[in-house]
N, C-alpha and C positions, 0 to 999 in steps of 0.2 A: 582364439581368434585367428583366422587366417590372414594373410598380409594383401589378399585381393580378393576378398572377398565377394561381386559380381562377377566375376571369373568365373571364381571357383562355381556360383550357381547356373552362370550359361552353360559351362561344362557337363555338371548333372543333368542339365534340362537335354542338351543332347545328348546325353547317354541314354536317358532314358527313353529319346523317343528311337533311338537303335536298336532298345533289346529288341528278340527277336521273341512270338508272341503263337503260338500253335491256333489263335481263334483266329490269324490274319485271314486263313485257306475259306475259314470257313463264312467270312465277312463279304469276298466275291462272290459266294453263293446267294447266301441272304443277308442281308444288310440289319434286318429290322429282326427283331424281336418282343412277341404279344409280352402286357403286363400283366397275361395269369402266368408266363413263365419263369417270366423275370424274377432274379433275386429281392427280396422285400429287406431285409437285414443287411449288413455289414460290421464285422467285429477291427479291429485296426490297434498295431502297437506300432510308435515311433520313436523316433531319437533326434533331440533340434542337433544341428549342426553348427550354426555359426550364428552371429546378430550380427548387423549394422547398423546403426541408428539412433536414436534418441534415446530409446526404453532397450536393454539386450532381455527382459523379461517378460512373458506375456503378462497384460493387465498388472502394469508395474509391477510385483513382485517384489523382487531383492533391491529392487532399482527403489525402491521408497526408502530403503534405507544406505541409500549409496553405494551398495556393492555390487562388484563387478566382479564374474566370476570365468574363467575359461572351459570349466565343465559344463560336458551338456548337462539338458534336461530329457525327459522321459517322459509319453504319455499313452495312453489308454483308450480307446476312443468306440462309439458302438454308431450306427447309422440305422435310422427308418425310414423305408420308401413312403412317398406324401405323395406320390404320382409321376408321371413318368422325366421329369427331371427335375424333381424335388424332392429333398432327401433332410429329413429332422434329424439333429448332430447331438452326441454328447461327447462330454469328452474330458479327461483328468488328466493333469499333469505333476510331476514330482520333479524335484531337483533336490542332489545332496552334496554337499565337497566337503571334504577334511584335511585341513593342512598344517603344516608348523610354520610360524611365522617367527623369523628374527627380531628380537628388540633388545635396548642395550640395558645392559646393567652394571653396578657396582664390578663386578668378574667381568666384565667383556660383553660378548653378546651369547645370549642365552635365545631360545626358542621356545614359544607359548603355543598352542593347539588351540585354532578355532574351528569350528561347524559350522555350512551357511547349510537353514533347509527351506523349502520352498515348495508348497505343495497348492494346487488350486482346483475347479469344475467349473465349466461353461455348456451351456446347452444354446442350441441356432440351428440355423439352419444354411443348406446347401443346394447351390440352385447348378446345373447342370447347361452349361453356354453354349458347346460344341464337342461331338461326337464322332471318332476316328480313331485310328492309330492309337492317337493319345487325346485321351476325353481332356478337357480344359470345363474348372467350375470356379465357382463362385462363393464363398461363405462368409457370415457374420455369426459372432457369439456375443452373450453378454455373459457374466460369470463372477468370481471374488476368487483368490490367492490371499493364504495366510504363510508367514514367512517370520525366520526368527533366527537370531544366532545362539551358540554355544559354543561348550570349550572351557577353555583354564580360565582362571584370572588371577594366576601368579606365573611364574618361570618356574623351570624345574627342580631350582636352588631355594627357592621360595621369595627372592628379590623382588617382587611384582613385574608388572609390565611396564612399560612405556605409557606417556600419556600422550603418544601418535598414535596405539592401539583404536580407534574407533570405526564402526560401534562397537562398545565389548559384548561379553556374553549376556544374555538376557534381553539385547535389544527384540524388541519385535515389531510387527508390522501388518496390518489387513488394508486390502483395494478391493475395489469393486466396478468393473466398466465393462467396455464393448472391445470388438477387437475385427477386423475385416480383411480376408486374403483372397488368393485364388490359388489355386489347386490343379496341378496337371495329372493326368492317372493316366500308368499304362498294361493293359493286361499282359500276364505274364504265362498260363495255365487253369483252363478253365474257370473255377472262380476265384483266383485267387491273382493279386493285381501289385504295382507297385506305384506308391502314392507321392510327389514332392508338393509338400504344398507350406507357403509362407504367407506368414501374417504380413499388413503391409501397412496397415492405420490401428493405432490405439487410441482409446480415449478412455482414464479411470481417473477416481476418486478413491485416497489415500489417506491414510491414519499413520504415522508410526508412534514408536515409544523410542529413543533411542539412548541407551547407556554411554558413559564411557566413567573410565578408572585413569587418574592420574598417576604418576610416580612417588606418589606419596600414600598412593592406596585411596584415594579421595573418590567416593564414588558420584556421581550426577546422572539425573537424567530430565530428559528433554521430550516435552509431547510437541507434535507437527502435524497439520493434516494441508491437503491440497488438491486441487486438480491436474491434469499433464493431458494434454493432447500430442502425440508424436508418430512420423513417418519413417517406416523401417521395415530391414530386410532381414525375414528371421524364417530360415527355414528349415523344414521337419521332413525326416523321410520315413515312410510309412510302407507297411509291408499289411494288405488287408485282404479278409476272406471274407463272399459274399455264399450268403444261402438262403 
């Protein structure tokens, strides 16, 4: 998490509309372009960079089970022209972290290894606002993220853990919602472009299971499920080739 985090995105947003762009020369000549030339596809890989807000997950995720993680996430993304600023979206995302976490024990404090992972697919669509320099769009998805921990569940003396550990391993977790942003793109090299585009409205429906292990070794677990409506700034920078 960055400590100014709309800063930090004004900043990108003017970087981005700075790079400098070899189609600019050719945009004072002709402005417009027929859609038998135009690119029909689009393939796109990203990296989120930071959240603010309510959910730091798309379509809740890890956030259904209370975690909160400082690693990005990573996605996948493929585009189909629907007409000339309408654009059908897929797109998958991944999230992993691995860490050692402190708890105490009989010896002192010992450290236990958990794994958060997070992996989902949304398909929507992208509507195309305004056109220039840097194109500005529009998109919604609906989609499911399935999410789960792992890891130890003892220390590395074999003491167990702490029963502030939660969730322990085996927690999991499925959503299901919508999710709404907007998207700035700037081209960079003929077809190939660079994208910031953040989620800004979520709205899912949640299941989890969630474990926890006491310091007794006692294990529980707990089912929950809910709705979340939330407003947030979670943005993804994308690097995409059209053909």
């Amino acid at each position: 998490m960055y400590k100014h985090p709309l800063i930090s995105c004004v900043v990108m947003i003017g970087a981005l509309a700075l790079l400098p762009s070899s189609a600019l020369a050719e945009e004072q000549e002709d402005t417009s372009v027929s859609s038998a030339t135009a690119p029909n596809w689009s393939l796109g890989a990203g990296v989120g960079l930071f959240s603010y807000g309510t959910s730091e997950y798309p379509i809740g995720g890890l956030s259904s089970l209370g975690i909160s993680s400082s690693a990005p996430s990573y996605s996948l993304s493929a585009e189909r022209r629907l007409g000339d600023s309408l654009w059908l979206l897929f797109k998958g995302s991944f999230h992993y972290f691995q860490n050692d976490i402190p708890v105490s024990s009989l010896s002192g404090t010992d450290t236990i290894e958990r794994s958060t992972l997070s992996a989902g697919a949304a398909a929507g669509i992208r509507y195309l606002l305004a056109s220039g320099i840097v194109d500005v769009s529009a998109y919604g998805m609906v989609g499911g993220v399935y999410s789960e921990v792992g890891g130890e569940t003892q220390t590395t003396n074999g003491t167990g853990i702490s029963s502030y550990l939660s969730p322990a391993p085996g927690s999991t977790a499925f959503s299901v919602g919508a999710t709404a942003g907007l998207a700035l793109e700037r081209n960079l090299i003929d077809n190939l472009s660079l994208r910031l585009a953040t989620d800004l409205l979520d709205g899912y429906w949640s299941k989890a299971k969630t474990k926890t292990i006491d310091s007794d070794g006692n294990k529980n677990r707990t089912l929950s499920e809910g709705f979340d409506v939330g407003v947030q700034l979670r943005p993804t920078l994308e690097i995409r080739f059209y053909f």
